[in-house]
C-alpha positions in Angstrom: 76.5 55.7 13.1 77.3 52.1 11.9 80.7 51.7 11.4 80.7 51.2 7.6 79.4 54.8 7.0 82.0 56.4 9.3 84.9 54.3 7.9 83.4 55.6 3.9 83.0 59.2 5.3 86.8 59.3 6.5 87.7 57.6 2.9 85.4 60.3 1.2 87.4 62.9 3.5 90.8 62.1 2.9 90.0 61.6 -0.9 88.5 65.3 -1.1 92.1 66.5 1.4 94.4 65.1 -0.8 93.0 67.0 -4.2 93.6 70.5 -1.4 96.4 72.4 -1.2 98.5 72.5 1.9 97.2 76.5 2.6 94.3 77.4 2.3 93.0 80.7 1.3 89.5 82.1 2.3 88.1 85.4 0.8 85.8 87.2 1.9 83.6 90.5 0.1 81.9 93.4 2.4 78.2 91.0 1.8 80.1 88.0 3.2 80.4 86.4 7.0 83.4 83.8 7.6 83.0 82.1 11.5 86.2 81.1 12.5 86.2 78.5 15.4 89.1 76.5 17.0 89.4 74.1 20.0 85.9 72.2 20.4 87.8 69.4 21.7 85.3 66.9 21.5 82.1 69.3 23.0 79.6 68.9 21.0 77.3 71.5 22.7 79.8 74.1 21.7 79.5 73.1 18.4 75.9 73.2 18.3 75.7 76.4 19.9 77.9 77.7 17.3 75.5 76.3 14.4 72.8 77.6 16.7 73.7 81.5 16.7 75.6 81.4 13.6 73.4 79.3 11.7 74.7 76.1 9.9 77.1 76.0 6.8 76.4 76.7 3.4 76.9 78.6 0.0 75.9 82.5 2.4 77.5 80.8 5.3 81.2 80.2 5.5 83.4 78.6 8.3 86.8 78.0 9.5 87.5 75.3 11.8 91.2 75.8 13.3 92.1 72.2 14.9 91.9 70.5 17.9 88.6 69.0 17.0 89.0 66.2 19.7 90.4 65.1 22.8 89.4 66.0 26.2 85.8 66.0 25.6 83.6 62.9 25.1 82.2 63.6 21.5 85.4 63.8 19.4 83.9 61.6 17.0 80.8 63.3 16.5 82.5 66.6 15.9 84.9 64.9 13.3 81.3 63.1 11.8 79.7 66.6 11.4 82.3 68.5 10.1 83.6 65.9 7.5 80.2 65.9 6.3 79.7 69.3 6.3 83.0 69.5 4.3 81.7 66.9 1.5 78.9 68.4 1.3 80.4 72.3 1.2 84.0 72.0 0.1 84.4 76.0 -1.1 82.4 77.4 2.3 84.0 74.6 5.3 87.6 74.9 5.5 89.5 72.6 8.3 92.6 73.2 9.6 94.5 70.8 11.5 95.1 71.5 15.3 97.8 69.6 17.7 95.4 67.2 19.0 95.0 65.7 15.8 97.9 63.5 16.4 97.9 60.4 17.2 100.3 60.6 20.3 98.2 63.4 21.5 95.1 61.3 21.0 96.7 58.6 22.9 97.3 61.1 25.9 94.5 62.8 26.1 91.4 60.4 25.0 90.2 60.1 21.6 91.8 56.9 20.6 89.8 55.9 24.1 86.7 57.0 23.0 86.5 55.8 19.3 87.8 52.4 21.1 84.8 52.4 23.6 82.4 53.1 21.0 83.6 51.0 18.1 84.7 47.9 19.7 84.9 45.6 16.5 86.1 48.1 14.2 88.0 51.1 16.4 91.5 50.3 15.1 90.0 50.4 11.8 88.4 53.7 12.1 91.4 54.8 14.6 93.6 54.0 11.4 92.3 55.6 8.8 91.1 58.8 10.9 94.8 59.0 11.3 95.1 59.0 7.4 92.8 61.8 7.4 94.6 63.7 9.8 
């Protein structure tokens, strides 16, 4: 994704977080399914086989990310691309919660600010930046 749309996604997303609440409460009814997830750290085909046996977000379909989105693995920043957008798109059904690795000493440890480096040459202390905002 060109850098432009990532950097106005991460603006988008820490506009929408700031209007939240530190807690966040999810309720559910006896009709109702919440996934609750944690620790993809940067795996994509977890995520993917999540969405694939679960089925996707939306207004039926509720989730609960619990943190540690990145790190370790080597698509962080997809993860972060997907859910943002998924957050955007379903802000009363996809509800984030930030994890340890989302820290930017941790990220320095453990890989992300690597990866988003290696992938965004030009712009990666931009993005680095405000992903850091968001987080």
């Amino acid at each position: 994704l060109h850098a432009r749309y990532v950097l106005n996604l991460l603006h988008e997303t820490r506009k929408h977080l700031k209007q939240l609440p530190n807690i966040s409460h999810v309720s559910t009814c006896y009709s109702e399914e919440v996934t609750v997830c944690g620790d993809l750290h940067g795996q994509l085909d977890d995520l993917f086989l999540i969405f694939y046996k679960n089925g996707l977000p939306s207004p039926s379909k509720s989730y609960v990310f619990n943190g540690d989105f990145v790190d370790r693995g080597k698509q962080s920043l997809e993860i972060l691309i997907i859910l943002f957008t998924f957050l955007l798109i379903y802000p009363k059904e996809v509800h984030l919660n930030r994890g340890n690795h989302e820290d930017h000493m941790v990220n320095l440890r453990y890989g992300f600010t690597k990866e988003v480096m290696h992938k965004y040459k030009v712009h990666g202390k931009k993005i680095l930046k405000m992903i850091q905002n968001v987080f």
